[in-house]
C-alpha distance (Angstrom), angle and dihedral (degrees) to the residues before:
residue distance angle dihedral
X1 . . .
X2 3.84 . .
X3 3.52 118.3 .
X4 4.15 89.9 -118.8
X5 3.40 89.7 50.6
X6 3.97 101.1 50.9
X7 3.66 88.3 46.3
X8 3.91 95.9 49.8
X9 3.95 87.7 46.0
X10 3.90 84.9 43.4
X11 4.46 86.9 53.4
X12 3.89 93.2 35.9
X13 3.70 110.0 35.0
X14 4.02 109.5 -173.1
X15 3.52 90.5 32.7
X16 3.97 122.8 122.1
X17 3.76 103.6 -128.7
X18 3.33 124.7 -170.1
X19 4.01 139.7 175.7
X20 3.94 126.9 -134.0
X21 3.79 109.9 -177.9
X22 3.74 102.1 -167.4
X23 3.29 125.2 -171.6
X24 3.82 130.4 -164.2
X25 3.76 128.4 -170.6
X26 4.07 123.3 -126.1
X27 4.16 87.1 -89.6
X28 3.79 92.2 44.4
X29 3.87 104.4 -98.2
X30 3.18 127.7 162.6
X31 3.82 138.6 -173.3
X32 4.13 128.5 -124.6
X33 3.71 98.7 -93.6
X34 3.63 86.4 59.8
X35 3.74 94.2 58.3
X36 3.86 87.4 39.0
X37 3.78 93.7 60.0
X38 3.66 97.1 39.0
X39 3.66 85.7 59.5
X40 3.69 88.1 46.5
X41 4.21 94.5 46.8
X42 3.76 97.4 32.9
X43 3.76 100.5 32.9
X44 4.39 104.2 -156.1
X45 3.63 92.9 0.6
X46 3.34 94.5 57.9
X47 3.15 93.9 100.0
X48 4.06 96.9 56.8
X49 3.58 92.3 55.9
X50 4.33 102.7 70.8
X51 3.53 83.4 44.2
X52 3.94 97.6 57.4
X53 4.12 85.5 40.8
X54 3.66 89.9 49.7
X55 4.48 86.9 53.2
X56 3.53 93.1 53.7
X57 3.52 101.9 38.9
X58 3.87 86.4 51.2
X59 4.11 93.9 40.5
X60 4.00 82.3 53.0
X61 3.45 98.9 43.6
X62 4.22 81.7 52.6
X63 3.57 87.9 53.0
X64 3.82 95.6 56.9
X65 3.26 89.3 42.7
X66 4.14 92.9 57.8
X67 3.82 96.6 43.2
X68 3.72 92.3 47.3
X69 3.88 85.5 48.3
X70 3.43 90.6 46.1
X71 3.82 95.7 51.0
X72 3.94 85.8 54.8
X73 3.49 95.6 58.9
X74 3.64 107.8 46.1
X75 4.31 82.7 49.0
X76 3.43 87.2 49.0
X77 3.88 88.6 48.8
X78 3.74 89.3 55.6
X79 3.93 100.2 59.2
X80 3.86 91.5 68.9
């Protein structure tokens, strides 16, 4: 058993707990078993939920992507 697992069981005793690593690419994919246990967590709005991870893993990834941009022009700035 997972170490967040035992210690939730250990703080909640008669409680079903259960573990869903998900996993999300840098665009905000995601595979079937993801869909299949948001349907199962999340019942009809399942479905909503991948879709609001996938928006803020792609508005982060956009923010990275600006700072890091950022960062290149004010060193570039600097050389001249």
């Amino acid at each position: 058993m997972a170490p967040l697992c035992w210690e939730l069981k250990r703080q909640f005793p008669g409680y079903d707990i259960r573990q869903y690593n998900i996993i999300t690419d840098v665009l905000g994919g995601w595979s079937r078993e993801v869909d299949e246990a948001m349907q199962e967590l999340f019942g009809a709005r399942g479905g909503e939920i991948p879709l609001r991870m996938q928006r803020a893993v792609i508005s982060h990834t956009l923010n990275i992507t600006r700072t890091v941009s950022s960062g290149q022009q004010k060193s570039e700035q600097k050389h001249f």
